[in-house]
C-alpha positions in Angstrom: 4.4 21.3 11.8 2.9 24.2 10.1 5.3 27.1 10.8 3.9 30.2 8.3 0.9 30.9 6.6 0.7 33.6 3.6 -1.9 34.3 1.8 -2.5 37.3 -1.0 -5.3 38.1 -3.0 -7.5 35.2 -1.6 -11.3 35.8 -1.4 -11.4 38.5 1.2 -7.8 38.2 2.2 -5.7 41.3 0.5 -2.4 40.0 2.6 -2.0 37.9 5.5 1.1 36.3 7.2 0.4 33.9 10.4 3.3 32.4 12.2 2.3 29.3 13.9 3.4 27.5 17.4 3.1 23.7 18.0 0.1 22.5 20.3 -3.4 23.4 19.9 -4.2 26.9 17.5 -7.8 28.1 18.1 -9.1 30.8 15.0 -12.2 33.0 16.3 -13.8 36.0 15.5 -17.5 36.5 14.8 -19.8 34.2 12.4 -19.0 35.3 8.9 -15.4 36.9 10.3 -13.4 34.9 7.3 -12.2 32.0 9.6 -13.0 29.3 7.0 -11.3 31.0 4.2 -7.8 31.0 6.1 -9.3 27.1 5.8 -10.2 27.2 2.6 -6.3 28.6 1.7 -4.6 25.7 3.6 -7.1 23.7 1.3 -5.9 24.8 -1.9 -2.3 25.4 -1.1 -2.4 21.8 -0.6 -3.3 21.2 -3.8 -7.2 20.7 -3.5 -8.7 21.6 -7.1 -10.4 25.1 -7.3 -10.6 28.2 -10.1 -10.4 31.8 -10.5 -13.0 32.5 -8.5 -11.4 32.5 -5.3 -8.8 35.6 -6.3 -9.9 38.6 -5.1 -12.0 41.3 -7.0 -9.5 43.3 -8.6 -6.4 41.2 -8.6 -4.7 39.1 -11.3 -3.6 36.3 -9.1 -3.9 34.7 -5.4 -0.5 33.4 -3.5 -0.8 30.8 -1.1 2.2 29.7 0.7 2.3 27.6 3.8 6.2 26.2 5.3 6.6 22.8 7.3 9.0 22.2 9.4 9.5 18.1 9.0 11.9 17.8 11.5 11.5 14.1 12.9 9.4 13.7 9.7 11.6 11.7 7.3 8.8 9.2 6.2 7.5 12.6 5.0 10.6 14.8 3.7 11.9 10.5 1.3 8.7 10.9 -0.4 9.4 14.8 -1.4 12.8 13.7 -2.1 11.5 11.1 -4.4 9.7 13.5 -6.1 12.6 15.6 -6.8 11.5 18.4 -3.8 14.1 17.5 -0.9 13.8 19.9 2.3 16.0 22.0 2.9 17.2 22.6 6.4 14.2 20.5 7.2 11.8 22.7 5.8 9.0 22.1 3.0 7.9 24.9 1.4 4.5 24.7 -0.4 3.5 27.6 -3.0 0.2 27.9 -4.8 0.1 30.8 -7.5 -3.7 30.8 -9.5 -4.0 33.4 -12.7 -7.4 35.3 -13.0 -6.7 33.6 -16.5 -7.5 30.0 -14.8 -3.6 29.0 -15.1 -2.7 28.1 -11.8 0.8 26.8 -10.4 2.2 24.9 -7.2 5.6 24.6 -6.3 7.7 23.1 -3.7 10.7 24.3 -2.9 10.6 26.7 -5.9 10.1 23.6 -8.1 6.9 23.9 -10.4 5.0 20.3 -9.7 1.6 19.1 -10.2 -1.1 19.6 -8.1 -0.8 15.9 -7.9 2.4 15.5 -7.0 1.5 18.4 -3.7 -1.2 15.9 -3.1 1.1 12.8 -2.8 3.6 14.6 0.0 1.0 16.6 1.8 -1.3 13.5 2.1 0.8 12.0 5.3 1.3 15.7 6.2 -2.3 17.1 6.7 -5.6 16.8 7.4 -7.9 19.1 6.9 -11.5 17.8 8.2 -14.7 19.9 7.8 -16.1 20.7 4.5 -13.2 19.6 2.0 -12.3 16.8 -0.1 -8.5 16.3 2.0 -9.2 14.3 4.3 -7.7 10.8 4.9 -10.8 9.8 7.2 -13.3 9.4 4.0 -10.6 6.7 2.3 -11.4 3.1 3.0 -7.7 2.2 2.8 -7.3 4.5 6.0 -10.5 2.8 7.8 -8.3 0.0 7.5 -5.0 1.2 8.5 -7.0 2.8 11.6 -8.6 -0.3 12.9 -5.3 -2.6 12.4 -3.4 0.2 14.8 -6.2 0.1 17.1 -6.6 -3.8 17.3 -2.5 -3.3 18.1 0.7 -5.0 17.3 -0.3 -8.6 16.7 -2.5 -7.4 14.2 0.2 -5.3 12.9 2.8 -8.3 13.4 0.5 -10.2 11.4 -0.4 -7.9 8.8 3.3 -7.3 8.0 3.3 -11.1 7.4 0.4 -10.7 4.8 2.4 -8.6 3.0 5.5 -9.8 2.5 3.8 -13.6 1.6 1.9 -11.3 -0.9 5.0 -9.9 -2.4 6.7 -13.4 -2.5 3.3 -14.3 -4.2 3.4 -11.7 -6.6 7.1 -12.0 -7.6 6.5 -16.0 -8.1 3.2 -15.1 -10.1 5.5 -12.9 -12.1 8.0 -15.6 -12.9 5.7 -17.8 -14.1 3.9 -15.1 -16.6 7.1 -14.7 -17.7 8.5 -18.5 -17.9 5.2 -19.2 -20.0 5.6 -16.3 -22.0 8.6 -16.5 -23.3 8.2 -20.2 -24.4 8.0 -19.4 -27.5 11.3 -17.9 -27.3 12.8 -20.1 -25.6 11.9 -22.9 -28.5 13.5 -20.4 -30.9 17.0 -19.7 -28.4 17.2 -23.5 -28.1 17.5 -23.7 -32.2 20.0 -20.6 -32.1 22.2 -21.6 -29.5 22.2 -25.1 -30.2 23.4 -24.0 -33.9 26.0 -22.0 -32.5 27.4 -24.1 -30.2 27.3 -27.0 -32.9 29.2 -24.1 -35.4 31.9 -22.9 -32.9 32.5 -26.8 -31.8 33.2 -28.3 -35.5 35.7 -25.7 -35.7 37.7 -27.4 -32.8 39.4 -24.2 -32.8 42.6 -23.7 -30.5 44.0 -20.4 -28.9 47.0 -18.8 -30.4 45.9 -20.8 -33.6 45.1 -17.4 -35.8 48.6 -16.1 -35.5 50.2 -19.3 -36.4 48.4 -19.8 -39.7 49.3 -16.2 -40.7 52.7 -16.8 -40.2 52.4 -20.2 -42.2 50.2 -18.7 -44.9 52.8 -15.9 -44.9 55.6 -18.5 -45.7 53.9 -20.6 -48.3 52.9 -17.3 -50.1 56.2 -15.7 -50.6 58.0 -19.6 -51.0 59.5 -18.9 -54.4 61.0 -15.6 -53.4 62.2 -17.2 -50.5 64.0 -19.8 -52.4 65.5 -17.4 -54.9 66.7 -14.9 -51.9 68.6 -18.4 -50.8 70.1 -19.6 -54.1 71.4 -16.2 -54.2 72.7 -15.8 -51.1 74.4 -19.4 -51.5 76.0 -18.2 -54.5 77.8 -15.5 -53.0 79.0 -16.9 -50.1 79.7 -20.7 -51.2 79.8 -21.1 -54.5 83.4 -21.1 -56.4 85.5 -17.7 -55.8 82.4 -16.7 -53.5 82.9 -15.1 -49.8 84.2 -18.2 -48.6 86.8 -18.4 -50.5 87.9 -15.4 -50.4 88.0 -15.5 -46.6 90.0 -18.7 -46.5 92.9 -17.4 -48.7 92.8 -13.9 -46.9 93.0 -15.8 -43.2 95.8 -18.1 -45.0 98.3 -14.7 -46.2 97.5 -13.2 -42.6 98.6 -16.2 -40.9 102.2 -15.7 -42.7 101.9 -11.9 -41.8 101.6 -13.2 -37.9 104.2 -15.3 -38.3 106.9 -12.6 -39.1 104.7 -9.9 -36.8 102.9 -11.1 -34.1 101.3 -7.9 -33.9 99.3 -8.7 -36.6 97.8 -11.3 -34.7 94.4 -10.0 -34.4 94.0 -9.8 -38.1 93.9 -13.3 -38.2 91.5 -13.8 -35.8 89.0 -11.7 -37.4 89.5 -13.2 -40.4 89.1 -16.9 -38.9 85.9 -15.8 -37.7 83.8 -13.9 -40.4 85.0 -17.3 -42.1 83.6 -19.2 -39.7 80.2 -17.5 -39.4 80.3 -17.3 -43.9 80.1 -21.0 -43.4 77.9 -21.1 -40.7 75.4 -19.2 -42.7 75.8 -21.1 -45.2 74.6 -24.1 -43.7 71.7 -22.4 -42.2 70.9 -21.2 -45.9 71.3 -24.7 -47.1 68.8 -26.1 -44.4 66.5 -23.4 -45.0 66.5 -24.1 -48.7 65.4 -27.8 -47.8 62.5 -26.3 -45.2 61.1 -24.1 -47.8 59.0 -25.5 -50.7 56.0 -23.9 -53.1 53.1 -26.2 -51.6 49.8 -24.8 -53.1 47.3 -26.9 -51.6 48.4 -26.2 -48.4 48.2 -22.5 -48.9 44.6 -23.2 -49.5 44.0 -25.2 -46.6 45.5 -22.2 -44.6 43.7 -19.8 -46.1 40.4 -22.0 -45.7 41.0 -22.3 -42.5 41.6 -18.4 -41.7 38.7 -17.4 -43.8 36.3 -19.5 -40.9 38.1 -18.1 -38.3 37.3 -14.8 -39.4 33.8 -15.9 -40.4 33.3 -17.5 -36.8 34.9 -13.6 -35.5 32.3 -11.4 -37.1 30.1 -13.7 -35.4 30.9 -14.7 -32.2 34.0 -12.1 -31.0 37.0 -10.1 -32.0 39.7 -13.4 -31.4 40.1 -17.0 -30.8 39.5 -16.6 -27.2 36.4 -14.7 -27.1 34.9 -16.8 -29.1 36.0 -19.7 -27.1 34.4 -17.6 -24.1 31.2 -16.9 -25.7 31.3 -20.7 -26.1 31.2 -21.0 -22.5 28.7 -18.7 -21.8 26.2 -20.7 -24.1 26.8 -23.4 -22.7 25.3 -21.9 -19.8 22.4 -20.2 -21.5 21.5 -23.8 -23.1 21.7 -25.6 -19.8 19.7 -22.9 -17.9 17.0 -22.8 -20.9 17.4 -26.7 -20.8 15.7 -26.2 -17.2 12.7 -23.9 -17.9 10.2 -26.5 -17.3 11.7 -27.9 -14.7 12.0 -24.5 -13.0 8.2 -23.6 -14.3 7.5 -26.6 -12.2 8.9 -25.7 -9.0 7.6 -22.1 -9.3 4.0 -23.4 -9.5 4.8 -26.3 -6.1 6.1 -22.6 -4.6 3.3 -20.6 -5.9 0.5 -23.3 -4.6 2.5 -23.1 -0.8 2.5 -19.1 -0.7 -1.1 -19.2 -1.1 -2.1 -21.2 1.4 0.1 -19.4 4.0 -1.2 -16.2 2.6 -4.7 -17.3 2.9 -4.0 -18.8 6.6 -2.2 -15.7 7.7 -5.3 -13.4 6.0 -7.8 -15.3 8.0 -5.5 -14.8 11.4 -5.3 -11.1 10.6 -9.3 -11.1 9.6 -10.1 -13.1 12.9 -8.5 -10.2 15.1 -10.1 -7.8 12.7 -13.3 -9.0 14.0 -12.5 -9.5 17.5 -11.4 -6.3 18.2 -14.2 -4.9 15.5 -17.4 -4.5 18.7 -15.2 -2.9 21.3 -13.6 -0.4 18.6 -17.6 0.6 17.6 -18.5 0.6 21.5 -15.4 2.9 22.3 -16.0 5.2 18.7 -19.7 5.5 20.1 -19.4 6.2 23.6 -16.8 9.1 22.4 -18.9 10.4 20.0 -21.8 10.5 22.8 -19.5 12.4 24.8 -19.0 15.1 21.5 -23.2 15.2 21.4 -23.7 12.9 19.1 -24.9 10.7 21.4 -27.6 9.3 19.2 -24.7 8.1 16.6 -24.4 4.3 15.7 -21.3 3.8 14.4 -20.4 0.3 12.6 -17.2 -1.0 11.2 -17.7 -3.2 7.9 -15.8 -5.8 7.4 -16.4 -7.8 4.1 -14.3 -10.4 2.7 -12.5 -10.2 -0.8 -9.2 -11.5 -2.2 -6.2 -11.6 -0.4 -3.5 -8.8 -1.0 -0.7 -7.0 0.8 -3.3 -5.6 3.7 -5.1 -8.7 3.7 -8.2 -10.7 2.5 -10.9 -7.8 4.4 -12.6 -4.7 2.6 -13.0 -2.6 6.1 -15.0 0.6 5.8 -16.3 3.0 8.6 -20.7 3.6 8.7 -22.6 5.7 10.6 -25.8 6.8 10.9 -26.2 10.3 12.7 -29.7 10.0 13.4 -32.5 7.3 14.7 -33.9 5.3 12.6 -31.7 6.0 9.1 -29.3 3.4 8.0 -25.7 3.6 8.3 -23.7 5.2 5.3 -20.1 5.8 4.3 -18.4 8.4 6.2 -18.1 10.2 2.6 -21.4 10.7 2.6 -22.2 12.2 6.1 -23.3 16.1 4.8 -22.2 17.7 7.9 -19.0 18.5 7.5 -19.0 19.2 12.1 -20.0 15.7 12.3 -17.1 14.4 10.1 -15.0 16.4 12.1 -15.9 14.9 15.4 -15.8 11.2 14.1 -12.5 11.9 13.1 -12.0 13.4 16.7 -13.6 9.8 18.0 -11.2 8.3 16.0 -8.0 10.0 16.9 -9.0 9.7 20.7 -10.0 6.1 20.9 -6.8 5.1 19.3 -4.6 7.4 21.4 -2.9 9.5 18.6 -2.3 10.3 15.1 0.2 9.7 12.3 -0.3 12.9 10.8 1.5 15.7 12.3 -1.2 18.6 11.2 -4.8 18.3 12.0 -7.0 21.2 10.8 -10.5 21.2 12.1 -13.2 23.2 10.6 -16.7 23.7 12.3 -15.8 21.0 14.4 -18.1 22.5 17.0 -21.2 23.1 15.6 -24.4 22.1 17.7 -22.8 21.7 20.7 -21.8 23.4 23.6 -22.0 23.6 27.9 -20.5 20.3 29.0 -20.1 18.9 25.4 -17.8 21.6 24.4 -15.8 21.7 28.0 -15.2 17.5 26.9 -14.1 18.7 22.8 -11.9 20.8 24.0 -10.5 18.7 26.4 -9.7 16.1 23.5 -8.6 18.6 21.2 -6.2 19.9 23.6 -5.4 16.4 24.7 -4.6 15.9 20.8 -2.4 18.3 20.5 0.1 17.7 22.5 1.0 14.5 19.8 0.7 16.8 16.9 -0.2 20.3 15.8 -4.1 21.3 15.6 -5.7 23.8 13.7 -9.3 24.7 14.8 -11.9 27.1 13.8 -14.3 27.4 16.5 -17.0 29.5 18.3 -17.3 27.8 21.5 -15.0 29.8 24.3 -14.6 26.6 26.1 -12.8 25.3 23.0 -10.7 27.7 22.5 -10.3 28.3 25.8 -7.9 25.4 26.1 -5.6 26.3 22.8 -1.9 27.2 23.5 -2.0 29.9 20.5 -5.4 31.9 19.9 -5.6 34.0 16.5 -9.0 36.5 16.0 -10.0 37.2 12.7 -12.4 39.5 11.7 -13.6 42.3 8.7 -12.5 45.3 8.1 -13.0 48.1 6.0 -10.4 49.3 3.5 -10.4 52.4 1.7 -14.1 50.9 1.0 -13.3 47.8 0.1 -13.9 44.2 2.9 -10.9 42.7 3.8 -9.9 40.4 6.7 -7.2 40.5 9.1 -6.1 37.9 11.8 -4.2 38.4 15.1 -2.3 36.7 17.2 -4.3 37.5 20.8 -1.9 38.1 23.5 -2.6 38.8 27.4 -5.6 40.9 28.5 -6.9 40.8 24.2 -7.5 37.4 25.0 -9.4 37.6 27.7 -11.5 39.9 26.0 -12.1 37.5 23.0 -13.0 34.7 25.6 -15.7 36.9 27.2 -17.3 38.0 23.7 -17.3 34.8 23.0 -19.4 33.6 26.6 -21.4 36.4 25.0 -21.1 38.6 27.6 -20.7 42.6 27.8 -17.2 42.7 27.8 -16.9 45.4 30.1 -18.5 43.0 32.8 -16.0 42.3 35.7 -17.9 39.1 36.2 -17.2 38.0 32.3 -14.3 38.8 32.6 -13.4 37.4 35.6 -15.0 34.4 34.0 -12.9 35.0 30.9 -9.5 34.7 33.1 -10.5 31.2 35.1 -11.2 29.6 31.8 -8.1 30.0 30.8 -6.4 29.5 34.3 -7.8 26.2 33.9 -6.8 25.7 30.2 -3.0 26.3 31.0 -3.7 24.1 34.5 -5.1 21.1 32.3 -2.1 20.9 30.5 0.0 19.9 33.7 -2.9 17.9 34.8 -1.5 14.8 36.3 -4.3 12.0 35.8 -7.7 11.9 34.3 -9.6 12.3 36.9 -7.8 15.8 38.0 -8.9 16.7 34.4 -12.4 15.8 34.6 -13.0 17.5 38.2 -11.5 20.5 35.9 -14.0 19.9 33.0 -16.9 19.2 35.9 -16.0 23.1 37.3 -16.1 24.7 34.4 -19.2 23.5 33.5 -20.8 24.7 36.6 -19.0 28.3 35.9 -20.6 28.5 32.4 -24.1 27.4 33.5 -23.8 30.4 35.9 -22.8 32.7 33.7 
């Protein structure tokens, strides 16, 4: 709901704060008071275009600022979230700065946005019906949403159907565009991967394969020192009067040593065993001697064979195994690119079975359309009768198109407000009282309203006695779904509002300006009896006044229609004496 209203430097409107209550607000004051332009600044501070114009004489800019309370709202608070503008503690604050300049600003939340993006949130928010552009009635998308709700859940059972065939339909469309699109491609991935493939498999290569050929290659490189370290080494330890000999004769003298002194034992055994572990090492040498040989044309084979393996790695991955792995994965890629046209082909046999659901579910959802079509225009009329406009044809068009996600129907609302013209697009009724009480029609054939603010303006011009008992009967019957905004000049109107506000013209130090009140106790029965046009210093207006809004406050806790109508009946009676 709309909690606070500010407004600064608007038009005629130096400064202006209203706090708002849920239910039914009526604005009065005379004709020409400055009740349309408190409109007119919940217009543009939700983000209707307008200019410089509309700051007032004197001043460089105009504020508008308007807070929402969206608790219970969160279809409302995702889609300011989306746009970066979250609520915080639940509220949605709406700020709309113009420069005498022309620059002009909106923000929500404190964050500067575009007018646009104000439009997008406030569009499920508000609406504002009288002579503005913000109104949700004039769109043909709406029409359509309104009649589906009315018809009632199987339509909107069935409708939920169309859509999601339609976005199985679309996503299969998609994959097709795509499959054929990227044939091309997929002629030129075919060559590539079947290249690669062919390239990695030749090389039969083998994990743990790279660090064996480096060790080989490091062998076969170095083989000459290698053999030279080994002749040396033999020739110290084997050769005549090398370490091995040596050894022998000292073990041989410390054997006679133990002999006379067992103590000297040990000796000996060391000896023994560097002797034994000379010779041992001399063997190894002599086997590795006959392991080790200069082979040059295996040296090139290995380093062949490491210079693919590193040609294959700047290709394909940084080892043997990733390459092996990216060997596997196109593998995969070929098989699934292998299956293109047969997947193209199933796509299409899909494609050609989502239509004709979606074309037999359309036609359901277009058959109820129609059914329910005649008793929405007899109910719409015969409401709009009631609001005098009793001479109104109303008609809902229903054409047929292509199917989509609401369907295969193009619905739109006609009227014609007088006898003998032909019916025309709501958008181009002129009154902007009459659009108000279609949309009135509207919201009371179909028992509610999905948008939480309704803001009516001139909603009740050329009516009044029994007519206006009946509009504000709705309008109060309206509110207590959502919040209502109303500028009127009929007392029987806003005799039934839970919150009354007066504005009028003042002067200033010279200058115009308007104010607006909140009317409490005995002020508002004073405004109710100007209203009746009676001298307010009558006993018997204001006596009037009072039982007026007796019965508005005893129509709220009416307990069936027909205690409301006998209350509608008596008031009637009460204004035709007056």
């Amino acid at each position: 709901m709309l909690t606070e209203l500010y407004i600064r430097n608007f038009a005629l409107i130096d400064e202006l704060r209203l706090d708002l209550s849920p239910g039914f607000t009526a604005l009065t004051g005379e004709t020409g008071a400055g009740k349309s332009i408190i409109v007119d600044a919940v217009a543009t501070v939700l983000g209707e275009r307008t200019g410089p114009d509309v700051i007032r004489t004197g001043a460089d800019k105009c504020v508008i600022q308007a807070v929402f309370d969206l608790t219970g709202l969160e279809k409302i608070a995702n889609i300011a979230a989306e746009r970066g503008c979250a609520p915080e503690d639940g509220l949605l604050i709406l700020t709309r700065e113009i420069a005498r300049e022309g620059r002009s600003q909106c923000r929500v939340n404190g964050r500067v946005v575009p007018a646009s993006v104000v439009r997008e949130i406030t569009s499920q928010l508000v609406d504002l019906h009288g002579q503005h552009e913000h109104q949700s009635l004039l769109t043909a998308s709406t029409h359509l949403d309104i009649l589906d709700s009315w018809v009632g859940s199987e339509a909107m059972s069935t409708r939920a159907q169309v859509r999601a065939l339609w976005e199985e339909f679309e996503a299969l469309q998609l994959e097709v565009e795509q499959l054929r699109a990227n044939e091309r491609d997929r002629a030129r991935m075919l060559d590539l991967y079947k290249y690669q493939l062919d390239e990695i498999r030749s090389a039969d290569l083998k994990p743990g394969e790279e660090e064996e050929l480096l060790a080989e290659r490091n062998l076969l490189a170095n083989s000459e020192k290698l053999l030279q370290a080994c002749a040396e080494i033999y020739r110290l330890l084997g050769a005549d009067g090398s370490a091995v000999d040596c050894l022998s004769e000292a073990a041989s003298i410390a054997e006679k040593v133990a002999a006379i002194d067992p103590s000297f034992s040990g000796v000996v055994e060391n000896l023994q065993t560097a002797l034994a572990a000379a010779q041992e090492a001399v063997l190894v040498v002599r086997d590795y001697q006959d392991r080790v040989e200069a082979d040059p044309a295996r040296l090139e084979q290995v380093e062949d064979r490491l210079d693919l393996i590193r040609r294959l790695k700047r290709k394909y991955g940084d080892t043997i195994e990733d390459i092996l792995r990216y060997y596997s994965e196109l593998s995969t890629k070929l098989d699934e690119l292998d299956k293109t046209e047969e997947r193209l082909a199933e796509v299409e046999k899909e494609i050609e079975s989502v239509r004709s659901r979606l074309v037999e579910t359309c036609s359901k959802l277009s058959s109820l359309r129609k059914n329910g079509a005649s008793e929405f225009e007899r109910q719409v009329e015969k409401e709009l009768a009631d609001l005098a406009m009793e001479r109104a044809r109303f008609e809902v068009s229903i054409g047929a198109g292509e199917p989509g996600p609401s369907g295969a129907d193009r619905v739109e609302f006609l009227i014609s407000t007088n006898p003998g013209e032909p019916v025309k697009p709501l958008a181009r009724i002129a009154s902007g009282g009459e659009i108000s009480r279609v949309m009135l029609a509207l919201k009371t054939v179909t028992k509610g309203s999905d948008i939480p603010v309704l803001v009516f303006d001139e909603i009740d011009v050329g009516i009044g006695g029994m007519t206006a008992q009946i509009l504000g009967a709705r309008l109060a019957s309206l509110a207590s779904q959502c919040q209502v905004l109303c500028v009127t000049h009929l007392p029987q109107v806003a005799s039934r509002a839970d919150q009354q506000i007066a504005v009028d013209k003042t002067l200033v130090k010279g200058r115009t300006v308007v104010r607006a009140r909140k009317l409490e106790g005995e002020e508002r029965v004073i405004e109710i009896a100007r209203m009746l046009g009676a001298d307010t210093e009558s006993e018997v207006a204001m006596t009037h006044a009072r039982e007026m809004l007796a019965a508005g406050v005893a129509s709220k806790t009416a307990l069936n229609a027909g205690s409301e109508n006998k209350s509608i009946t008596k008031q009637a009676e009460n204004t035709r004496r007056t």
